[in-house]
C-alpha positions in Angstrom: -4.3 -2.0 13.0 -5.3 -5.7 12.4 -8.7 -6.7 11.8 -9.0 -7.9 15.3 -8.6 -4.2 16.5 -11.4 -3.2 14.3 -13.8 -5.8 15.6 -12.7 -4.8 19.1 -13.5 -0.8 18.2 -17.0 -1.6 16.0 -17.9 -5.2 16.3 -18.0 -7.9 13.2 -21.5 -7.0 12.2 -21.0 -3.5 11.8 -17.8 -4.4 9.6 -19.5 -6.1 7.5 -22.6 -3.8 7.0 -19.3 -1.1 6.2 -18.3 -3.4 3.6 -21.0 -4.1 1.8 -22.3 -0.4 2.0 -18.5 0.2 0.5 -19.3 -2.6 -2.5 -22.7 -1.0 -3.6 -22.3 2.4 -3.4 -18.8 2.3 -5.5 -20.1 -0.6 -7.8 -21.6 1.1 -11.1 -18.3 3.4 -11.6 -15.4 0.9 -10.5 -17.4 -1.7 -12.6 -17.4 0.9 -15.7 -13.5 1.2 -14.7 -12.7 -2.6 -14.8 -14.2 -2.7 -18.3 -11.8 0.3 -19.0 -8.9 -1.6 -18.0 -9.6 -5.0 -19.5 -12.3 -7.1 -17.5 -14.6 -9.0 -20.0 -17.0 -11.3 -19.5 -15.4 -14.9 -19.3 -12.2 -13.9 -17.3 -11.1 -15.6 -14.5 -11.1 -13.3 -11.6 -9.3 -13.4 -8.3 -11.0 -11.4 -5.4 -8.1 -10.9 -3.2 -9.5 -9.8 0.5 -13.0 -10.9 -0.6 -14.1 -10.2 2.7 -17.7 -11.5 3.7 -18.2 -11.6 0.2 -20.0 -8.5 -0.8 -18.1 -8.1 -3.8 -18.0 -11.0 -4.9 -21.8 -11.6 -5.3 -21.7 -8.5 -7.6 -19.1 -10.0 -9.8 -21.0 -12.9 -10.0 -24.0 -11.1 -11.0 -22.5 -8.6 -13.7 -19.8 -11.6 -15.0 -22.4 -14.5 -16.0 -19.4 -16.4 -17.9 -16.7 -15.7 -15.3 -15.4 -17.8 -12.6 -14.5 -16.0 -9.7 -12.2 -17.1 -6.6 -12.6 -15.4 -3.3 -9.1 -15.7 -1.5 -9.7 -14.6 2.1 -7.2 -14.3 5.6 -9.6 -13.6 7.8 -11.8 -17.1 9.1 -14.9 -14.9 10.2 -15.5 -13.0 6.7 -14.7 -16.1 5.3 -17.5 -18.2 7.0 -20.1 -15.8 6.2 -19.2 -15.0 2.4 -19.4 -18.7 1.9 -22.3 -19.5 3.4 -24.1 -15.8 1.5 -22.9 -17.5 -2.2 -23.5 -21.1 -1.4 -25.6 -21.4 -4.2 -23.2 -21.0 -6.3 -22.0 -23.8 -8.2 -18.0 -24.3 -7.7 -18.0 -23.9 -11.7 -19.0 -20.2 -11.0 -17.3 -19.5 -7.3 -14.2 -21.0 -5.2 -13.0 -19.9 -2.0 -9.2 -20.4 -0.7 -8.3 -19.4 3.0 -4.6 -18.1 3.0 -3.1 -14.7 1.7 -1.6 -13.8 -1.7 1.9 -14.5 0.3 0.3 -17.8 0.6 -2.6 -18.7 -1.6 -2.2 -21.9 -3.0 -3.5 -21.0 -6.5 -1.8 -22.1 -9.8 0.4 -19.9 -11.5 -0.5 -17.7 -14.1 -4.2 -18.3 -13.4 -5.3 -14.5 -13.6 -4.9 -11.3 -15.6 -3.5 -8.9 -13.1 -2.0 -9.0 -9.9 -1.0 -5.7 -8.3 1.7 -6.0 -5.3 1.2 -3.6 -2.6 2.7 -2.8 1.0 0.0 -1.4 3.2 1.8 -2.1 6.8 4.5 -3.1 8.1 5.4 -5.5 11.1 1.1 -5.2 11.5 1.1 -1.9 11.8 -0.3 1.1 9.6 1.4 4.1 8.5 -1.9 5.9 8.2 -2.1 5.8 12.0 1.7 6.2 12.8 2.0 3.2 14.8 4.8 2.0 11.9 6.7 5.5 12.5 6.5 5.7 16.2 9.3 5.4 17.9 11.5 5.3 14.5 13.5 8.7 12.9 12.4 9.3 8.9 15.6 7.5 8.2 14.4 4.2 10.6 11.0 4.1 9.1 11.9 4.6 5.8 14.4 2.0 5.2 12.2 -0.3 7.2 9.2 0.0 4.6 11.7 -0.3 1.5 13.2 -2.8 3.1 10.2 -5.2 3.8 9.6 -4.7 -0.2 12.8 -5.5 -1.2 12.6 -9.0 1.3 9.1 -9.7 -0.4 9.9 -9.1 -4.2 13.5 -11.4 -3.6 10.8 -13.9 -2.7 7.9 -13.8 -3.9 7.5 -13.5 -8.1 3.7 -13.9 -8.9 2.4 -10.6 -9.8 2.2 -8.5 -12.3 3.1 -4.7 -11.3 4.8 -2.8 -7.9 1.0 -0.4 -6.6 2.0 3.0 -5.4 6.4 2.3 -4.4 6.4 4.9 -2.3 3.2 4.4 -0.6 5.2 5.8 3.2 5.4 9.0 1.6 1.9 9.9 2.0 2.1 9.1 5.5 5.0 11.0 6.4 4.7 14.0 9.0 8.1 14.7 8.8 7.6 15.9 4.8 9.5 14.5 2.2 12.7 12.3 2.7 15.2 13.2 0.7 15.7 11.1 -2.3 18.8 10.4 -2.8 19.6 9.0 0.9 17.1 6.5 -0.3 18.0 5.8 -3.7 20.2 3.1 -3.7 17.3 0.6 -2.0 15.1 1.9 -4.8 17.3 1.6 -7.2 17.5 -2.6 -6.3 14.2 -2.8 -5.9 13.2 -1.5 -9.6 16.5 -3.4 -11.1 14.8 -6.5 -9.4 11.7 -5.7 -11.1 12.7 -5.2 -14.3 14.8 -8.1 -14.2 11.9 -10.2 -13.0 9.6 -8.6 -16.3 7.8 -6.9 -13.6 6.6 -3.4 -13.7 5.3 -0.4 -11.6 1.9 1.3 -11.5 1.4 5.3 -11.5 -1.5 6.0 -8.5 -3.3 9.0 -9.3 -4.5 9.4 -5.2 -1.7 11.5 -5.2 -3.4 14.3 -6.4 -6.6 13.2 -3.7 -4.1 13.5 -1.0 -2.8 16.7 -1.6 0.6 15.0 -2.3 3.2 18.0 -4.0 4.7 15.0 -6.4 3.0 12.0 -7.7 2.9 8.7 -6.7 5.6 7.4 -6.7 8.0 10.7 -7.2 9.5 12.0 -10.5 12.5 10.7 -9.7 11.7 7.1 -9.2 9.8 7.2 -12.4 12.9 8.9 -14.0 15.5 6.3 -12.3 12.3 3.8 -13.8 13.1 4.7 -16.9 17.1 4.8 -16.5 17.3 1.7 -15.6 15.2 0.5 -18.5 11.7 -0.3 -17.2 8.8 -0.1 -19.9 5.7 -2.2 -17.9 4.0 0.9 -16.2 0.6 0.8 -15.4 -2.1 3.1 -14.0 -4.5 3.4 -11.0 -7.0 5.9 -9.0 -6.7 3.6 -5.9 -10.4 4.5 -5.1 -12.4 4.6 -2.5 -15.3 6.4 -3.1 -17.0 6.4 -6.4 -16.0 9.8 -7.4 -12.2 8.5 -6.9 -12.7 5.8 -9.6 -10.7 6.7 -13.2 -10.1 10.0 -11.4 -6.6 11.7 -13.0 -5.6 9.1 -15.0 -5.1 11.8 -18.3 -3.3 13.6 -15.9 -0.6 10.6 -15.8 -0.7 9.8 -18.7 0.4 13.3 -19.7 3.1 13.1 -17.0 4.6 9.5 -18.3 5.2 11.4 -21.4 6.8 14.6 -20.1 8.9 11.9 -18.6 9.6 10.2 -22.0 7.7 6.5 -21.5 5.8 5.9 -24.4 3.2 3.4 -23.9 1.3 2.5 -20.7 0.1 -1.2 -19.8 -3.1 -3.2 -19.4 -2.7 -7.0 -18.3 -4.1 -9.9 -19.4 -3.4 -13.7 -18.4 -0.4 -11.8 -16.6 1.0 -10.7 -19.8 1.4 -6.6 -20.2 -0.7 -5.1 -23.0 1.4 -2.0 -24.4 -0.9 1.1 -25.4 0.5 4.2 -27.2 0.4 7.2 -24.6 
């Protein structure tokens, strides 16, 4: 579902009234959770999906010394989150038009940069418009593929969010692993190659999931194939989701043997002792 559909189903206003409601209600506890992970004062920050700019103003308002850029695909959100902060100087706030595929922004410019595959071909797998009409075999090799095309090509970012993200969304239950192995398997020697690394989302215990996210044995092969840089996320949504498991992980990365876990900053993994 593009964000045309969505302004077809509920109309642009009412998207942005979601979004901001979204922004204030999670604020205080995914703010108290950046300052877990790293963000201080003085940072540059990118805003990637800024949206009408919600966000961004909050940043801006709890981050007096930080310079944020709003990067932004959609023209509409974009128009009216520049016109809400125009009185911001462009010492404090810059927006770019263009994706993260596409962005235009210097390398190395921010801490952290998580890679993420939310659809494929513009469609969503929380809907099933990605699996219909494909077998489990079809749709999953199509999703691991599309990461494998992107991560041969694109190189700016810091760590893989949630590999196995199709998993969640998959009526059929889980796809065997080994039938799927050997495109995971080039996909992590890729990252690891590329000093890349993978991040551990805790939503897997928020969804019910009966393995984590991604499975045991992609963290094992992880590990096999020599990857250290893991880091670790609640993916939230709701303020109760935000730092939500993350003990939890870090109890499982050492059941698994890894030994320290990874914050970010200017793009360069932090190692802490698990």
């Amino acid at each position: 579902m593009s964000y045309n559909s969505i302004y077809d189903i509920i109309g642009l206003n009412n998207e942005v009234n979601r979004l901001e409601t979204q922004a204030k209600l999670g604020w205080s506890k995914e703010f108290r959770a950046l300052k877990w992970l790293g963000l201080k004062d003085g940072m540059k920050i990118l805003d990637v999906g800024s949206g009408p700019g919600s966000y961004t103003e909050l940043l801006l308002e709890n981050l007096p010394n930080s310079e944020i850029t709003g990067l932004e695909i959609d023209k509409n959100l974009l128009s009216i989150a520049k016109d809400r902060l125009k009185d911001y100087p462009s010492e404090r706030l810059n927006f770019k038009y263009g994706s993260i595929l596409n962005s235009g922004l210097k390398e190395n410019s921010f801490d952290f940069i998580i890679l993420s595959c939310h659809q494929v071909e513009d469609k969503e797998f929380w809907t099933q418009d990605f699996q219909k009409g494909r077998t489990q075999q079809e749709y999953n090799e199509r999703y691991y593929q599309e990461i494998l095309d992107v991560i041969k090509n694109y190189k700016d970012y810091s760590v893989l969010g949630h590999l196995d993200l199709i998993s969640r969304y998959d009526e059929n239950g889980p796809y065997p692993f080994e039938k799927i192995k050997p495109m995971i398997q080039e996909i992590l020697e890729i990252v690891i190659k590329d000093e890349k690394g993978i991040e551990v989302n805790t939503s897997s215990h928020r969804y019910g999931l009966k393995d984590s996210q991604p499975s045991r044995d992609i963290l094992k092969l992880y590990k096999e194939l020599g990857g250290k840089i893991i880091t670790i996320g609640s993916d939230s949504h709701k303020p109760e989701h935000l730092g939500a498991y993350i003990d939890e992980a870090k109890e499982l990365l050492k059941e698994l043997g890894f030994e320290f876990y990874c914050t970010f900053e200017k793009m360069e993994p932090i190692f802490h002792q698990l």
